[in-house]
C-alpha positions as CSV (number, residue, x, y, z in Angstrom):
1,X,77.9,143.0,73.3
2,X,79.0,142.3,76.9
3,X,82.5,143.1,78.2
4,X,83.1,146.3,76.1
5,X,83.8,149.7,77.5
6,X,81.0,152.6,77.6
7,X,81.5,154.0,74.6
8,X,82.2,157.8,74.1
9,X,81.9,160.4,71.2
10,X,84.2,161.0,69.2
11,X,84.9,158.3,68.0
12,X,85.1,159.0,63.8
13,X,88.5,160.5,63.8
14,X,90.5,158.3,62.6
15,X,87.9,156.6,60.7
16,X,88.0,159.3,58.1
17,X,91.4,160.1,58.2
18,X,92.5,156.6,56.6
19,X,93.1,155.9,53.1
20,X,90.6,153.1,53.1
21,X,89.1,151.9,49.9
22,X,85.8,153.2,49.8
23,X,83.7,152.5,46.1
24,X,81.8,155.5,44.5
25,X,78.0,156.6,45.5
26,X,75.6,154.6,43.6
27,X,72.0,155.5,42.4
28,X,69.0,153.3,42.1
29,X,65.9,153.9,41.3
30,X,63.0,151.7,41.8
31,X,59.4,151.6,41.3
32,X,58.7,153.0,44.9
33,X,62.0,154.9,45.7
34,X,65.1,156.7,44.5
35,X,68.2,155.7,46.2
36,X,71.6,156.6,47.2
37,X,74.0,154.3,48.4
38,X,77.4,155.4,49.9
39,X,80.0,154.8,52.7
40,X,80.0,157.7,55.3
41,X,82.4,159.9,55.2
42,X,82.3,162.1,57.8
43,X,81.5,162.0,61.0
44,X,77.7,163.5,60.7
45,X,77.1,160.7,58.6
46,X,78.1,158.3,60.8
47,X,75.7,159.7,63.1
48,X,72.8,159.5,60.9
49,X,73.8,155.3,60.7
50,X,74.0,155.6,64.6
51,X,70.4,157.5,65.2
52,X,68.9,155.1,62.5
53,X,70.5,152.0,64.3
54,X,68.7,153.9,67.4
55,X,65.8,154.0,66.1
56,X,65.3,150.6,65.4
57,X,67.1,148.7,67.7
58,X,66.4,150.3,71.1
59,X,62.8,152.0,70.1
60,X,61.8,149.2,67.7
61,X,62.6,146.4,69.4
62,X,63.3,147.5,72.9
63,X,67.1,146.7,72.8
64,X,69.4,148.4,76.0
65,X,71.8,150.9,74.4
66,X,74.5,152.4,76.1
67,X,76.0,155.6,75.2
68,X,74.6,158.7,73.7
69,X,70.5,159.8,74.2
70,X,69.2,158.7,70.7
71,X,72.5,157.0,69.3
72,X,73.1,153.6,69.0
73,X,77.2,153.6,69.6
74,X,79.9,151.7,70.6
75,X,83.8,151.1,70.5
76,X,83.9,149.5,67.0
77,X,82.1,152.0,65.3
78,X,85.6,153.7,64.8
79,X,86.9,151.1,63.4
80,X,84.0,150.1,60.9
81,X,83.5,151.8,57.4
82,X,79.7,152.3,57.5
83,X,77.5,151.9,54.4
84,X,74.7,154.1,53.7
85,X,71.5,153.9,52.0
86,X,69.8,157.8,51.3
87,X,66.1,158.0,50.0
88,X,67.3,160.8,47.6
89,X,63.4,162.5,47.7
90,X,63.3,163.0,51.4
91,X,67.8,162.9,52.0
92,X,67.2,160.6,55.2
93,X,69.2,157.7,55.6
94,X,67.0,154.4,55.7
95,X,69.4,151.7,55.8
96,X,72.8,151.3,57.0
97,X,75.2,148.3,57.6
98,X,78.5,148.7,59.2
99,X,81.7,146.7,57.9
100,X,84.6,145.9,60.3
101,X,87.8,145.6,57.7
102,X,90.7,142.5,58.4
103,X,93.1,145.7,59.3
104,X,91.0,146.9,61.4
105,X,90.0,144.0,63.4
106,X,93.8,143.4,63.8
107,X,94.0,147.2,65.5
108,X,90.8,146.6,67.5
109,X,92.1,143.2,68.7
110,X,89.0,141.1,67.8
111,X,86.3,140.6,66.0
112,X,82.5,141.6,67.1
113,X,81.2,138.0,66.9
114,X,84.0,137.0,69.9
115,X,81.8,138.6,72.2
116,X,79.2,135.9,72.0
117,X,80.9,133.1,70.1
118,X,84.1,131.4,69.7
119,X,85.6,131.6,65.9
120,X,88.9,130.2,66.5
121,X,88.1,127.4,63.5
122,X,87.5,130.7,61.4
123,X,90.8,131.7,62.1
124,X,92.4,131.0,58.9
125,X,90.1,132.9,56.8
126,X,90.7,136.3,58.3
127,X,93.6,138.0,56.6
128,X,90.4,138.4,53.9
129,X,87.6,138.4,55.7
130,X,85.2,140.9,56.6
131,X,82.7,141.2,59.8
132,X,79.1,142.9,59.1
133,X,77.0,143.9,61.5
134,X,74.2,147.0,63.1
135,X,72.3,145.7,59.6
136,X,68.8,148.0,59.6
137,X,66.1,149.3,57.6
138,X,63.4,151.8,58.5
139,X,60.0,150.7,59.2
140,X,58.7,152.7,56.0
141,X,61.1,151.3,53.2
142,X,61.3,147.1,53.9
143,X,59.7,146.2,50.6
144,X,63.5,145.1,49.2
145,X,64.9,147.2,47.5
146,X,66.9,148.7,50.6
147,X,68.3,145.5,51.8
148,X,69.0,144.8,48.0
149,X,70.9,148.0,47.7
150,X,72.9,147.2,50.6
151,X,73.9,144.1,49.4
152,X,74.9,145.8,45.8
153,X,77.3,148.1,47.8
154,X,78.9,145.1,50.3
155,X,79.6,143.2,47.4
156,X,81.3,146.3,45.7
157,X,83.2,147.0,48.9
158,X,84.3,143.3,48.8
159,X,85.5,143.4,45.0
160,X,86.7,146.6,45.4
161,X,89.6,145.5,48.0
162,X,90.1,141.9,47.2
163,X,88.2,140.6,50.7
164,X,86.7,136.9,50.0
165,X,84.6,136.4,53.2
166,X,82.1,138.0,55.1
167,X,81.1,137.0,58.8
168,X,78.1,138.5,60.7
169,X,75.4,137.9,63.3
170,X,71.6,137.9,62.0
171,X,69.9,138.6,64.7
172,X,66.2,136.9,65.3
173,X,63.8,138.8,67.9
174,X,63.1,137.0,71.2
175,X,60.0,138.7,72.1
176,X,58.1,135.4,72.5
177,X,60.4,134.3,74.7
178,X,62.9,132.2,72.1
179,X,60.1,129.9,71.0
180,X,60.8,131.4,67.3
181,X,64.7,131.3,67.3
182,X,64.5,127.3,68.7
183,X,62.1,126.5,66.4
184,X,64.0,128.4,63.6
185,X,67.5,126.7,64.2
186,X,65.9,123.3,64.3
187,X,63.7,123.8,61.0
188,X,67.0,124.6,59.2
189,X,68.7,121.6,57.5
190,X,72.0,120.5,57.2
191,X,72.2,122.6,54.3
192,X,71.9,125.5,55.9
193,X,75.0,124.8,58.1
194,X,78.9,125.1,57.6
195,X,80.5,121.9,57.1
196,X,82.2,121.4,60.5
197,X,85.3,122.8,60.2
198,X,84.0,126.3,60.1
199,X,82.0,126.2,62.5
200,X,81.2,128.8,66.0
201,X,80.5,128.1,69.3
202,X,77.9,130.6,71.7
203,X,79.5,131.5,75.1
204,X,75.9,131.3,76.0
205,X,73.8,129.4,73.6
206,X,70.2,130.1,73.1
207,X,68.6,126.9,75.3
208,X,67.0,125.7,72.0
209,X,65.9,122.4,74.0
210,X,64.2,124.0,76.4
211,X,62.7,126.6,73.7
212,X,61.5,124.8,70.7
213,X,57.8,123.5,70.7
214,X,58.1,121.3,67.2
215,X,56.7,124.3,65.2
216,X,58.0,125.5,61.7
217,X,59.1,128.1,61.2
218,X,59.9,130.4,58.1
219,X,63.2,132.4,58.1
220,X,63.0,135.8,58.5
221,X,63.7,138.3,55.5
222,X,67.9,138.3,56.7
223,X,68.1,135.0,57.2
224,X,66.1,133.7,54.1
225,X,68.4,136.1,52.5
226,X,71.5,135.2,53.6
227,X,70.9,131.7,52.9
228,X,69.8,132.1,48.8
229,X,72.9,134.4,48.1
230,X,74.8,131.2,49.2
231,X,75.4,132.0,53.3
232,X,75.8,129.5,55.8
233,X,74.9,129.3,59.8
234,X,78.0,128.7,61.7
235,X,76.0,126.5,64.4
236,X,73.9,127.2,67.0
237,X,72.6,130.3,68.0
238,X,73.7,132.9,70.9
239,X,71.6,134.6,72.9
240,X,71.5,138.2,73.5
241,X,70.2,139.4,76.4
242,X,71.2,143.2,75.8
243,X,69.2,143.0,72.4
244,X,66.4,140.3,73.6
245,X,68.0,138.5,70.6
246,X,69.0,135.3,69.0
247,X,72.1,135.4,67.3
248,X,72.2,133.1,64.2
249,X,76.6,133.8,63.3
250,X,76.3,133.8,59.3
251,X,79.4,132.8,57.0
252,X,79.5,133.8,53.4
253,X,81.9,133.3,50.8
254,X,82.3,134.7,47.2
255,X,83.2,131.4,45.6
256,X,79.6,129.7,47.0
257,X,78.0,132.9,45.5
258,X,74.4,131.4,44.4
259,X,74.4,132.6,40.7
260,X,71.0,133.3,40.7
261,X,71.9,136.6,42.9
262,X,75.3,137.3,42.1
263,X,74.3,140.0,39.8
264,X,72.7,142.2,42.9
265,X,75.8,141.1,44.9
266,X,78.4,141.4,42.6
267,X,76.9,144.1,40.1
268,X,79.3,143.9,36.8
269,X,82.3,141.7,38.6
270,X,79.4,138.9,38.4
271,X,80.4,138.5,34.8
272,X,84.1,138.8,34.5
């Protein structure tokens, strides 16, 4: 988050004037909601994503956004494809995840997660690797199936152009002061973490010494997610003081796909 310029609008342009792989709409309908989800396409749906990001991020959980009154933008949102999850009764978007393509991150210069960490052992990996990030859900539609259909289209986006990685902060709320995130990293075990060679270092780490209090603590929804479809945590946390966040950087790979959940990652390509 630190050391990028104030972002400005425009900044779709190009975005939709590449030939970028984007899969189809998909619908699903659940017990509680029908859903749409699809990759923006123009800039007005980008917006939506940006004022849902808003939403959440700033007036949710009290992050500082820079840019726009009621938009949550910056300079790699025109370089991201943005996914998109609709509740098709009401036509608002209630989840959105944005996706920073290896082409892209070569145009940009960098990857997101540089900001606070440094991925130089990941270095090998990124000719097919993607960066997630800006994951969110409205208050009114965190039951699941949201985060579940955004999963379903990242994992189409990933079949659909050959990528084999995906990179991406989960971000843990500070608003106890850390205690949580220290606690949290400490509570996870070696399982959870990438074997060394793949692992990230925080420009400014999360004090987890100074934090933790030798409480348990249960991962949240992301992070409990991340880990079952077969996710790692690169190391130690970051802190984010512009988002009162901790930073967990999350490394997933098709081939450690749990198989339990490859079907809602995967969709048919789980079976080939």
């Amino acid at each position: 988050m630190r050391d990028l310029p104030t972002p400005v609008l425009p900044l779709a342009s190009t975005l939709f004037e590449s030939n970028r792989r984007l899969p189809r709409a998909e619908e699903t309908v659940t017990a509680q909601h029908r859903l749409q989800v699809a990759w923006a396409r123009s800039d007005e749906e980008l917006r939506e994503a940006q004022r849902l990001r808003y939403r959440v991020f700033a007036e949710e959980m009290g992050a500082r956004l820079m840019g726009p009154t009621g938009l949550d933008v910056d300079v790699f949102d025109g370089y991201c494809d943005h996914l998109l999850v609709r509740d098709l009764d009401t036509l608002k978007v209630v989840g959105t995840y944005r996706v920073l393509p290896p082409h892209e991150a070569v145009r940009i210069g960098r990857l997101y997660a540089e900001s606070e960490f440094d991925v130089s052992r990941l270095a090998h990996l990124r000719p097919k690797m993607v960066e997630v990030g800006r994951s969110c859900v409205h208050p009114d539609f965190r039951s699941g199936s949201v985060i579940m259909s955004l999963w379903g289209g990242l994992g189409a986006y990933m079949n659909h152009n050959g990528y084999e990685t995906m990179l991406g902060c989960a971000s843990v709320s500070m608003a106890d002061g850390g205690h949580y995130a220290a606690n949290l990293y400490t509570s996870l075990g070696a399982n959870a973490l990438t074997a060394p060679e793949y692992r990230a270092f925080p420009h400014t780490p999360l004090p987890v010494d100074e934090l933790r209090t030798g409480a348990s603590a249960v991962p949240p929804p992301l992070v409990k997610g991340y880990l079952r479809l077969g996710a790692k945590i690169c190391g130690a946390p970051a802190w984010d003081p512009d988002f009162n966040t901790a930073d967990f950087l999350t490394l997933f790979r098709l081939s450690d796909i749990n198989e339990r959940y490859a079907r809602h990652f995967l969709g048919d390509a789980a079976s080939r």
